[in-house]
N, C-alpha and C positions, 0 to 999 in steps of 0.2 A: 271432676276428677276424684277417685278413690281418696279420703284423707286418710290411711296408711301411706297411699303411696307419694300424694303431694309432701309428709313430712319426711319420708326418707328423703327424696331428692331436694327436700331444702336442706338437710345433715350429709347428702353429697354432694352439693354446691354452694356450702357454706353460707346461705340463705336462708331467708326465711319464708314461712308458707306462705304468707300473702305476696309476695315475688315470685315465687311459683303458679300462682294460681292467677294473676296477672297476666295483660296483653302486651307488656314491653320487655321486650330481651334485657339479660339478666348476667351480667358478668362479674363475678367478685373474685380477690382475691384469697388463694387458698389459705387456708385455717385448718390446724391439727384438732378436727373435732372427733370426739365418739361414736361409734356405730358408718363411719365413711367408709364406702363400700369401694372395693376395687384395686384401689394403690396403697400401697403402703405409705407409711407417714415419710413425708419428705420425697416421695419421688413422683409428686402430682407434678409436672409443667404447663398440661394442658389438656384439659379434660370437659366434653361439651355434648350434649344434648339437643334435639327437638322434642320441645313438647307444645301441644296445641298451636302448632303452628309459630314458633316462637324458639328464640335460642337462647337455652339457660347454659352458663360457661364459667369453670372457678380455672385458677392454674396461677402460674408464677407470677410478682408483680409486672415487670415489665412483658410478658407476653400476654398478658391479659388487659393490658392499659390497651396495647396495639391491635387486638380484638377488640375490643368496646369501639373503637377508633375506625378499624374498618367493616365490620359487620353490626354494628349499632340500630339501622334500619333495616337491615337484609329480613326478606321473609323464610322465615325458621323454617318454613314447610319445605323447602326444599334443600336443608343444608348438607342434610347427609346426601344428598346427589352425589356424583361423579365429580363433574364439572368445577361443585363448589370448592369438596374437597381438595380437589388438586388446587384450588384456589391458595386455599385453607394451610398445604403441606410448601406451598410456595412460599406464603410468610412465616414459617415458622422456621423454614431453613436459615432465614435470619438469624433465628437465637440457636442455629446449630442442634435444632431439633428435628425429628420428622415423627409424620404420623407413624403409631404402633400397631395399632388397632381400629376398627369401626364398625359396630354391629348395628344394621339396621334392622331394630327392633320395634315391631310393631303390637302397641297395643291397644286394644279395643278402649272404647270412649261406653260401653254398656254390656252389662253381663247379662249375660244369655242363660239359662235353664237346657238341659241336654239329656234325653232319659238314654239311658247308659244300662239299662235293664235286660237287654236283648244281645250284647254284646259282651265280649269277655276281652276286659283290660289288662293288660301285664308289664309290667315294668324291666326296660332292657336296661340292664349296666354294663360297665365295665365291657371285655372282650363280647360281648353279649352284639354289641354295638357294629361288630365288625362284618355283623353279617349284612347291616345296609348299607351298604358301601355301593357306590354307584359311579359309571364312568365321569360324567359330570361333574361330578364336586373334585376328581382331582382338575379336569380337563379345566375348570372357570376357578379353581383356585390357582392354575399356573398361569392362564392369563390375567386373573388383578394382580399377584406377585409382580409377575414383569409390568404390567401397566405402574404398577406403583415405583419401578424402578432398583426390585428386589431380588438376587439372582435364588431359584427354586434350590440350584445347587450347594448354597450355603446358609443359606438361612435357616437359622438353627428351630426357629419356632414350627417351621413344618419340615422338619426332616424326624423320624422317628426309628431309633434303633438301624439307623446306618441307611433307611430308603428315603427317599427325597419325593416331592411329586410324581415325575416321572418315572420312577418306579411304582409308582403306585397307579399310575394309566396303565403302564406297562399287562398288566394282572387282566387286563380286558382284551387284551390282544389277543385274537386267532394267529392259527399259523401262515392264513394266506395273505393276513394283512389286517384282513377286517377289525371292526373291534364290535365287540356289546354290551347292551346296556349297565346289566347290573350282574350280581355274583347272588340272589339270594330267592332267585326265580322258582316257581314251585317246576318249574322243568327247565333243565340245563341249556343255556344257548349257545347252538352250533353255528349260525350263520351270521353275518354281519349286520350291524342295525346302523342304517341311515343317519338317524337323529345323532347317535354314539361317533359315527364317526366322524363329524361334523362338528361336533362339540369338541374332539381330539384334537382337529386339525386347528381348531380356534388355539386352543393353548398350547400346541405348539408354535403354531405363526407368530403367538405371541411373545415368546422365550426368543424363538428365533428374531424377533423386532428389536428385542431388548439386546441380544447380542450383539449386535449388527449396528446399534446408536442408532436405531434409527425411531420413525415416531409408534406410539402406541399403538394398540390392534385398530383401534376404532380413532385416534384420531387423521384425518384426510386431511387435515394442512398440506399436505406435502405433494399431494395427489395434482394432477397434472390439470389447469382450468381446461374446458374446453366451451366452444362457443355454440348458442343452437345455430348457426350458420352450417358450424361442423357437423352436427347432430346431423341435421337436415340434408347436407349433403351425404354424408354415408348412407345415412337411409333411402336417398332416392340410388342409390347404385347398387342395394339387394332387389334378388329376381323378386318380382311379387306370386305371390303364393296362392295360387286358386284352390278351390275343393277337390278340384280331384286329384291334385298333388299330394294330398294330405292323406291320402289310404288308396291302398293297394288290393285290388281284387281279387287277384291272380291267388291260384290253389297252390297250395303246397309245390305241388308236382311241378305244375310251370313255373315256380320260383326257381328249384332247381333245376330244371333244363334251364332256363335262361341264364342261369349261374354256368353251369354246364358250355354251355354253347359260347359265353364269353368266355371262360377259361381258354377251349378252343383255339378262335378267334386271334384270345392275345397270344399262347404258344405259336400259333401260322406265324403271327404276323414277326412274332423275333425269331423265330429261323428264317421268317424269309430274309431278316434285316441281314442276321449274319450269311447267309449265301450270298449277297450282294454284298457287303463287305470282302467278302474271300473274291470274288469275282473283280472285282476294281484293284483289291490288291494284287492278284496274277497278270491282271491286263497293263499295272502300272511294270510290274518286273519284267514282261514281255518289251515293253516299249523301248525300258532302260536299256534291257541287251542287245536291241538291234540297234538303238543309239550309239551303244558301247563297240558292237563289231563293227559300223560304218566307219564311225572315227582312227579304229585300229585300221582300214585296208588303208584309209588315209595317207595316216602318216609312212603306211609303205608304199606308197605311189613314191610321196615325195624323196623317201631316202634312193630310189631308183633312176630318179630325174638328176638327184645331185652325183649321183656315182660316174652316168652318163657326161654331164657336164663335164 
């Protein structure tokens, strides 16, 4: 490791180099030292690292006791994961904490030489910045907000001058729905990109999961077992699909004639339906009526018989 960089990270985890440069995880309690990068003095509770495979951690006394306690042997290579962290934001809701931030930052273990002779570098700032702006970074920053439990709509750290995430997917939307990629293409895009919208539909399914209480984008606890018995039977009750199923010979033209000729076909066949409908309805009113006049001479036979009487 760089020894610039092994002594800063021993002056932001309140350690010392050879703790850094060590195989055993590394937990101290925070110390107001000089040159600690990141938080201000007094509002460290909990602030951690991988390095070399290994987790270097300083923060408050008692949440740092309870980390040494449960991550003491964890392998560091994987802390910033997903999985661990939520681990990680599970015990801290203990001391009424939650995670803020977590950058997974990666850096190289050897410096590399790069001729830069043939190319021409330039330095973006400031609004400079705005031109790479990509559907993605809002679409995957509104699903970890919700994955982490954070609504888009109020969280003050990504809402900017009154737009929130979603308004900022918003900016990639066509009018017919679609969405595209980025805003900074050397030719304008008109039509909808696959990938883009895909990535959209992730962070919203995932805003909408968090509304709704229900689990994370990606966690499937909740998702229904099913058994290969089941598997296996649906799959034996799809048609099986031969090759010549799979493509269509037929020209243009005889596509549509045969489009043509079923249209046809189904128009005959619902007139015919409704002609037979009208037909069974005039044969049932016909029935009725002469039901209806026999009944009537009926009852005049009988009042005839009774007059006689």
């Amino acid at each position: 490791m760089n020894e610039i960089l092994a002594k800063q990270l021993a002056i932001d985890f309140c350690t010392d180099v050879n703790s850094i440069l060590s195989k055993e995880n590394v937990f101290t309690e925070y110390k107001q030292l000089v040159g600690r990068r990141i938080f201000k003095e007094g509002e460290c509770y909990f602030k951690a690292t991988s390095v070399n495979g290994k987790i270097v951690a300083s923060g408050r006394k008692d949440i740092i006791q309870w980390a040494r306690e449960k991550f003491k042997t964890e392998n560091g290579a994987w802390f910033m994961d997903m999985g661990c962290l939520h681990n990680l934001e599970d015990g801290l809701l203990k001391f009424h904490c939650r995670i803020g931030q977590a950058h997974p930052f990666y850096i190289a273990t050897e410096k590399s030489d790069v001729d830069t002779k043939d190319y021409d570098i330039k330095i973006f700032i400031g609004d400079e910045l705005d031109s790479f702006t990509r559907c993605l970074a809002s679409s995957w920053a509104m699903l970890a907000l919700a994955s982490w439990g954070k609504d888009i709509y109020t969280d003050e750290d990504f809402i900017q001058d009154g737009n929130n995430l979603l308004d900022g997917q918003k900016a990639f939307a066509l009018p017919d729905g679609g969405m595209i990629h980025g805003l900074d293409g050397d030719e304008e895009e008109t039509t909808g990109n696959n990938m883009a919208g895909y990535q959209a539909l992730y962070g919203l399914e995932a805003v909408y999961r968090y509304k709704e209480g229900q689990n994370r984008l990606f966690d499937l606890t909740d998702a229904e077992t099913v058994s290969e018995d089941e598997i296996q039977a649906a799959g034996e009750k799809l048609p099986e699909l031969k090759a010549q199923d799979q493509a269509d010979t037929r020209s243009g033209e005889e596509v549509e004639e045969a489009v043509n000729n079923r249209t046809l076909y189904l128009t005959a066949a619902i007139a015919a339906a409704v002609v037979l409908v009208v037909v069974i309805f005039l044969a049932a009113l016909l029935k009725d009526g002469k039901r209806k006049k026999k009944a009537a001479e009926a009852m005049d036979d009988d009042d005839t018989d009774d007059d006689e009487w």
